[in-house]
C-alpha positions as CSV (number, residue, x, y, z in Angstrom):
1,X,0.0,0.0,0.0
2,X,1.1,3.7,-1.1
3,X,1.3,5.6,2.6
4,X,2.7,9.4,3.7
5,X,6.3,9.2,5.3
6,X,4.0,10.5,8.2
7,X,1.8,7.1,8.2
8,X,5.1,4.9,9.2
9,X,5.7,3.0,12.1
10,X,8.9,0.9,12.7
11,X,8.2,-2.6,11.2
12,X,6.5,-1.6,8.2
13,X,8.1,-3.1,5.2
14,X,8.8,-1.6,2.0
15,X,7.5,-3.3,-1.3
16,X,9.3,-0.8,-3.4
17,X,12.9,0.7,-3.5
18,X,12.7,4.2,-3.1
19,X,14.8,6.8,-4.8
20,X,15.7,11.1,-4.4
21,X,17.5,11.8,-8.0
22,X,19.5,9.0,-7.8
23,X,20.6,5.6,-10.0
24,X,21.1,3.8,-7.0
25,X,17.6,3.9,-4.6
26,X,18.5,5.5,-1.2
27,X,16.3,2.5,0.4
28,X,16.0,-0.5,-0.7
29,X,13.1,-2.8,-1.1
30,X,12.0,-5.5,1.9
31,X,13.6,-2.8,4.4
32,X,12.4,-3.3,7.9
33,X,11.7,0.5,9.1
34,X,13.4,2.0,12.1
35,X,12.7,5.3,13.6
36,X,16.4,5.6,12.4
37,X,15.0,4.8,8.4
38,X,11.6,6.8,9.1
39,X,13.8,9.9,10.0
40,X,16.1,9.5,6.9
41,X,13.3,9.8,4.8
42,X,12.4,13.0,6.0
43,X,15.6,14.4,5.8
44,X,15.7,13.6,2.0
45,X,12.1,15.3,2.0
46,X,9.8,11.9,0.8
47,X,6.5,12.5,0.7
48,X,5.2,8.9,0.3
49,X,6.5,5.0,0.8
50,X,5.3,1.9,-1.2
51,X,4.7,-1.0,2.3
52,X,3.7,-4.2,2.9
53,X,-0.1,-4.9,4.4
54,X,1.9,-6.5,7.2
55,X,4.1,-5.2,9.7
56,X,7.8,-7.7,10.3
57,X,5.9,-8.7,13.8
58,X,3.1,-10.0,11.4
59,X,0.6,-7.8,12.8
60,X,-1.7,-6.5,10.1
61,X,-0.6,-2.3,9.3
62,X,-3.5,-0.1,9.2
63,X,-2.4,3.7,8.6
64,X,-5.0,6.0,9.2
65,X,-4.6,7.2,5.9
66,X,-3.9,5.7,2.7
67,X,-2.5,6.9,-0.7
68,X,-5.2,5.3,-3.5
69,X,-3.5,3.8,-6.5
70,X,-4.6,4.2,-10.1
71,X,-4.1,0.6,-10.9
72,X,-6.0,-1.9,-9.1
73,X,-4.7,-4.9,-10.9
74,X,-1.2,-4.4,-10.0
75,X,-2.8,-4.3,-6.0
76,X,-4.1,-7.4,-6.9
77,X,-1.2,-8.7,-8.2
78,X,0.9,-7.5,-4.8
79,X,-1.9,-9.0,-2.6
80,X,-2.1,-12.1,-4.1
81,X,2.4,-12.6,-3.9
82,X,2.5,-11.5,-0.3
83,X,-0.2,-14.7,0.8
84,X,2.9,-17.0,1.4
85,X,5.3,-14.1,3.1
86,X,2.4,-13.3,5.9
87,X,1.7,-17.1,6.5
88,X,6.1,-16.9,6.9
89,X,5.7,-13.6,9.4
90,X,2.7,-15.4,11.5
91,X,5.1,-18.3,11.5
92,X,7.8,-16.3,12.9
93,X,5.7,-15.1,16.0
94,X,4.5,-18.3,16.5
95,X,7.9,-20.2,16.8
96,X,9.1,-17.1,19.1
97,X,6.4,-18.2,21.7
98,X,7.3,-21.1,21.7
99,X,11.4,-21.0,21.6
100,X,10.2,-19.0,25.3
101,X,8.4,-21.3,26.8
102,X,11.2,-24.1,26.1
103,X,13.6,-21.3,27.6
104,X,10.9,-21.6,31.0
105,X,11.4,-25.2,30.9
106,X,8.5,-26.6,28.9
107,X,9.0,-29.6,26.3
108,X,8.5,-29.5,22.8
109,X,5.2,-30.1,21.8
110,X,5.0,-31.9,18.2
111,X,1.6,-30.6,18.0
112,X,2.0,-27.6,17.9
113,X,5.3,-27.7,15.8
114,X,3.0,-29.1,13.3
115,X,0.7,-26.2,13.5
116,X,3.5,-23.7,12.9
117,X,4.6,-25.9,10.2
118,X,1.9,-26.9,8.2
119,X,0.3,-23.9,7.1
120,X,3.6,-23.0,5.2
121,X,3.9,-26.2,3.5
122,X,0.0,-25.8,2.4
123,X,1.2,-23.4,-0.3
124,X,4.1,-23.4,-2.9
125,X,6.5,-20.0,-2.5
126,X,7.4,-18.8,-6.0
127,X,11.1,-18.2,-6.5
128,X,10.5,-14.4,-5.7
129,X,9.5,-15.8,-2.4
130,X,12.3,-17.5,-1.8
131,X,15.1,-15.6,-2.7
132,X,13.2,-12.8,-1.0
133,X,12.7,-14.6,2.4
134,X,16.6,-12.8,4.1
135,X,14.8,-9.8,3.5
136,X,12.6,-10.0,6.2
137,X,14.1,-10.8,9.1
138,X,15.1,-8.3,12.0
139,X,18.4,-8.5,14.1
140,X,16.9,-8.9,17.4
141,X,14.8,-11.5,16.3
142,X,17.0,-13.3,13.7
143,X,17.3,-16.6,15.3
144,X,13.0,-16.4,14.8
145,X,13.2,-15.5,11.6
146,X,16.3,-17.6,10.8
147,X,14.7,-21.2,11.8
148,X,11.6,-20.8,10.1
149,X,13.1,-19.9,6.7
150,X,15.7,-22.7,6.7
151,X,12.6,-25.0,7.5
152,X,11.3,-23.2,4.1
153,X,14.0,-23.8,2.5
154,X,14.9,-26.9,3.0
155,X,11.7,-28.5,2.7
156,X,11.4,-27.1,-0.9
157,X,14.7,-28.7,-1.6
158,X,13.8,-31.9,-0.5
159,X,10.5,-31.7,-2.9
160,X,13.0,-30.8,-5.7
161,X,15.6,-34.0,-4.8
162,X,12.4,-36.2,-5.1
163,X,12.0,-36.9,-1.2
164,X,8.1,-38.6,-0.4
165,X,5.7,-36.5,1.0
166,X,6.2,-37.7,4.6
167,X,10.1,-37.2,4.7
168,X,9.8,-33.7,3.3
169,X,7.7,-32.9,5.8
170,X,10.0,-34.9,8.3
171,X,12.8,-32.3,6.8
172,X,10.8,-29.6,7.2
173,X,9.9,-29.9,11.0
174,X,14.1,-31.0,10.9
175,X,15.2,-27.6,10.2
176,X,12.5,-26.0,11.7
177,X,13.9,-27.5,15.4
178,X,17.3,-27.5,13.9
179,X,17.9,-24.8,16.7
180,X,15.8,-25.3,19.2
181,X,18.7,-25.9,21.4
182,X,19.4,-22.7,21.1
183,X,16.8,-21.9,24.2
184,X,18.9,-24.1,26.4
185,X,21.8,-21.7,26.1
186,X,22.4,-18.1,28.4
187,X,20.2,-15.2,27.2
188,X,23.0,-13.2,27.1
189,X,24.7,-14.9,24.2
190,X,21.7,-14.9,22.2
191,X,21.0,-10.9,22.6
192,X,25.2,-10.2,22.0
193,X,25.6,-7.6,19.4
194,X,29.1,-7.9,19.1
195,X,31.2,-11.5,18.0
196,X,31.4,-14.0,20.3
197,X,34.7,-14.5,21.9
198,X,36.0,-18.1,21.6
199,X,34.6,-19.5,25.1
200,X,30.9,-18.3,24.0
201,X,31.3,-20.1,20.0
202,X,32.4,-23.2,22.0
203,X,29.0,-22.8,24.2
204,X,27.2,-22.0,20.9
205,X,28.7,-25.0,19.5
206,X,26.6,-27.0,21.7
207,X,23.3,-26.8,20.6
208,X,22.6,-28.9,18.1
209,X,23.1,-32.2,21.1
210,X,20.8,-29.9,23.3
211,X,18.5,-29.9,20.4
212,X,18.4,-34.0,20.2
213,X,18.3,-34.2,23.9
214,X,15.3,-31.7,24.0
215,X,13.6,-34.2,20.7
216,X,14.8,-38.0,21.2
217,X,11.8,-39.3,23.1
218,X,9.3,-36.8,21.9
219,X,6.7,-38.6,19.3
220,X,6.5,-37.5,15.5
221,X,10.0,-36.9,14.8
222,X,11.6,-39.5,12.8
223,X,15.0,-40.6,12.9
224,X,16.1,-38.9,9.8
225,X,14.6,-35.7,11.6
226,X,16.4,-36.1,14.7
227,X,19.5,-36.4,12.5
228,X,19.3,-33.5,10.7
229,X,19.1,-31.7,13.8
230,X,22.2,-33.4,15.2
231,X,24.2,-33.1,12.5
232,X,23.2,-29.9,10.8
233,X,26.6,-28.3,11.2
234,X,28.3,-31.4,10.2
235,X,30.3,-30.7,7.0
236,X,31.9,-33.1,4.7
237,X,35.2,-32.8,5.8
238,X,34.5,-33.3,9.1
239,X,35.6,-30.0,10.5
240,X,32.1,-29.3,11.8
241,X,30.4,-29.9,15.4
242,X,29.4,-31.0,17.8
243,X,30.8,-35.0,16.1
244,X,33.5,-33.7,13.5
245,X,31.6,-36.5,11.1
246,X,33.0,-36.8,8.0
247,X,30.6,-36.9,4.3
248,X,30.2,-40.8,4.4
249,X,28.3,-40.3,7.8
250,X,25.8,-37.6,7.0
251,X,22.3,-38.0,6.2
252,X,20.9,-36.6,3.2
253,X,18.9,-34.2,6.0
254,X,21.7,-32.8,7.6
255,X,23.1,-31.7,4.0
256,X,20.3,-30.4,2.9
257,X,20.2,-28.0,6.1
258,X,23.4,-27.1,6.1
259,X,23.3,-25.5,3.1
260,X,20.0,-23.4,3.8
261,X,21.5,-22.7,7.0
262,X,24.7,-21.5,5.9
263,X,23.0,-19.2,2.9
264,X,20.3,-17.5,5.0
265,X,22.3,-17.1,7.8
266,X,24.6,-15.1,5.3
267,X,22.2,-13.3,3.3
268,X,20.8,-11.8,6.9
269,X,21.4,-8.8,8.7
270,X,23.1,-9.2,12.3
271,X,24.6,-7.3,14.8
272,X,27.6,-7.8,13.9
273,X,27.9,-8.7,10.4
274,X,26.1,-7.4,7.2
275,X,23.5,-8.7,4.9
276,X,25.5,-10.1,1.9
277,X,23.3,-10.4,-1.6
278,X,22.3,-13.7,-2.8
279,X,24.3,-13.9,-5.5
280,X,27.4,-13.1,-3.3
281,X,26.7,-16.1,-1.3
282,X,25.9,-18.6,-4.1
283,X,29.4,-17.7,-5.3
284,X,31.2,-18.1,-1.5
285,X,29.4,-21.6,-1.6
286,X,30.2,-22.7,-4.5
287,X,34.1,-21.7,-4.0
288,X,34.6,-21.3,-0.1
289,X,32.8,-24.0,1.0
290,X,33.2,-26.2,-2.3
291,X,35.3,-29.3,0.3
292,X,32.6,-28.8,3.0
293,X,28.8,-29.2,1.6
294,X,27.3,-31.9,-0.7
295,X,28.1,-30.4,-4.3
296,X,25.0,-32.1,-5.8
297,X,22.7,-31.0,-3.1
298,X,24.5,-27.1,-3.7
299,X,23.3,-27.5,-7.5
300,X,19.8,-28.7,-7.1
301,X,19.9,-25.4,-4.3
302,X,21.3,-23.1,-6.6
303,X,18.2,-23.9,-9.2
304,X,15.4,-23.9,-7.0
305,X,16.2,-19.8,-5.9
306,X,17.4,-18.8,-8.7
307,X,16.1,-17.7,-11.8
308,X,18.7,-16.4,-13.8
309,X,18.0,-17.1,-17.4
310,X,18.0,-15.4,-20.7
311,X,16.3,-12.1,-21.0
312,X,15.8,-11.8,-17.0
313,X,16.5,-7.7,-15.8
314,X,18.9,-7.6,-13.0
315,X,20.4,-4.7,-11.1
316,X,24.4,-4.9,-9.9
317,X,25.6,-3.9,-6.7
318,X,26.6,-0.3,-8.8
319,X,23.1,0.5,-9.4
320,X,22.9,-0.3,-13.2
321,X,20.3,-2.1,-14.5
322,X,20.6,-4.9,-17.3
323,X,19.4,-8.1,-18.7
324,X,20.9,-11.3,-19.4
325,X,21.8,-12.0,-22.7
326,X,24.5,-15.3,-22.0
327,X,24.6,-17.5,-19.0
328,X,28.0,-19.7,-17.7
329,X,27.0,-22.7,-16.8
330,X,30.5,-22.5,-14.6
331,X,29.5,-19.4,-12.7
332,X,25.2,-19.0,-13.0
333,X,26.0,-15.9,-11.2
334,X,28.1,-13.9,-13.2
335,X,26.4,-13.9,-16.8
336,X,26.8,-11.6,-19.9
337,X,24.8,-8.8,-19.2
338,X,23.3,-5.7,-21.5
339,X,23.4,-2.5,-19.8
340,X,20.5,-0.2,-20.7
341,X,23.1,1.8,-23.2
342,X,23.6,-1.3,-24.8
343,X,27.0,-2.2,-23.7
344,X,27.5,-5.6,-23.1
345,X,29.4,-6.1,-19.3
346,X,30.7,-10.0,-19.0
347,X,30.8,-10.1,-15.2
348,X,32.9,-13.5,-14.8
349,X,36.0,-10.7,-16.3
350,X,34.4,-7.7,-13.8
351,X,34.6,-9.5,-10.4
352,X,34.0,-5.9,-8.4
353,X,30.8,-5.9,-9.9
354,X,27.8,-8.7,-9.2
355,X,24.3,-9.0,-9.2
356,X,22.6,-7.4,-6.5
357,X,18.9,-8.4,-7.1
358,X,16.7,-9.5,-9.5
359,X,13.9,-7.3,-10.9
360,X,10.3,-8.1,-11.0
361,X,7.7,-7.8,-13.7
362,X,5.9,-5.2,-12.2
363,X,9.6,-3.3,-11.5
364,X,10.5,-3.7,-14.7
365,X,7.2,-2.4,-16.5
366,X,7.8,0.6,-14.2
């Protein structure tokens, strides 16, 4: 919805970059507002903000006032995309409550895991949905945020490796616990907003057995789940933990999370690390982590989020907007684009410049 700069509230999210006589928008879209974004706004003199019907708490936004758009079909069109992303925010709360009361003591309830799960898995996110999910997600409430995307993710990606219908949803409620042992550890190393010092990682570094302990003799959770949760930050050449288990002895599960793990953690903002694009992180997989994660699992990842084919507009991280003309099946992420003045820019020979996001339809008829 089109609101005044005056109608915002911290937690609105925008649909739409916005830009002041500028290539590059000053804000970007899927921003979480702060007082600290509201006030920039001003000071650049915007009269008006393009937001989600939802607020990042999932709490529905109702402005006292609201800017009327011309075109009803493209309100339509934003109403109908952003079904899946409010189930996700409701999601979000949901877990929250819950990751409290097993910090009070309680057990897990499989219940009513189920009923934070299932309404997700009821519908299919498009790709825009997916590679939008980092987007909305807060720092103070990033573990929230964090475990129910990786469920998202990695559920998806066992329906594209072919798992049944009852070990995908087995993966799903996998990841979605994956760090519920995370509520066994002090409050103050979850609120830290600075690194953690050596001691704290190794304390860190014990959730995922506080996890299995908190899940072993709870029914509904398979064995495969109760893996996945276990070995989750396994990695291939066994320099994970908490077992330092090499490839050979990880389930399929605990790959698949990993790697939706390791790319939404990246792609998120946190108090002590920036958000890194997408693309940026398909590439540090890819070549970084190329001896730790399943490669074939990686590949089946990488085309599930990302459409990046022929034709597609993209904007780079300097604000320049193109569309792909040739795609390396070596590097999917760095293809021949054509700038708007028609210049064609091979990004595998320009590695300062990358793909930032990827534009919509309804961006690029604007």
């Amino acid at each position: 919805m089109k609101v005044k700069i005056n109608q915002l509230i911290p937690g609105c999210i925008l649909s739409e970059d916005i830009y002041k006589h500028t290539n590059a928008p000053i804000m970007k879209k899927k921003t979480v507002l702060t007082k600290g974004h509201i006030n920039i706004l001003k000071i650049f003199v915007i009269s008006y903000a393009v937001v989600e019907s939802r607020l990042v708490d999932g709490r529905e936004y109702k402005p006292s006032e609201v800017i009327q758009e011309e075109n009803s079909i493209g309100e339509n069109k934003t109403d109908f995309k952003s079904t899946f992303m409010e189930r996700y925010l409701v999601a979000v709360q949901k877990y929250k409550k819950l990751f409290s009361s097993w910090q009070a003591g309680a057990k897990v309830d499989a219940f009513a895991i189920r009923k934070v799960f299932l309404p997700l898995y009821e519908i299919s996110p498009t790709k825009d949905d997916l590679i939008e999910l980092h987007h909305y997600c807060t720092k103070e409430d990033y573990l929230y945020y964090h475990s129910v995307a990786v469920s998202i993710l990695s559920y998806n990606l066992g329906k594209r490796l072919n798992l049944s219908n009852g070990e995908v949803i087995q993966l799903g409620l996998s990841a979605l616990l994956s760090d519920c042992g995370m509520s066994k550890l002090p409050m103050s190393l979850l609120i830290k907003k600075d690194p953690l010092t050596i001691e704290e990682y190794e304390e860190v570094k014990k959730h995922p057995m506080f996890a299995y302990q908190m899940l072993k003799d709870i029914p509904g959770f398979s064995k495969a789940a109760l893996l996945g949760v276990i070995q989750h930050h396994e990695r291939n050449d066994a320099s994970g933990y908490p077992l330092k288990l090499s490839q050979e002895k990880l389930h399929l599960f605990a790959k698949i999370i990993s790697i939706c793990d390791i790319y939404h953690a990246m792609t998120s903002e946190r108090y002590y690390r920036k958000k890194r694009s997408p693309f940026k992180v398909i590439e540090s997989l890819k070549q970084e982590h190329f001896s730790k994660i399943d490669i074939i699992v990686l590949e089946n990842f990488i085309l599930m989020i990302l459409d990046l084919s022929i034709g597609k507009k993209v904007r780079l991280n300097n604000g320049e907007i193109g569309e792909i003309v040739f795609l390396d099946d070596n590097e999917p992420t760095r293809p021949i684009v054509k700038l708007t003045n028609n210049e064609l820019l091979k990004l595998t020979s320009n590695r300062e410049l990358y793909i930032e996001d990827m534009l919509l339809r309804d961006e690029v008829s604007n």
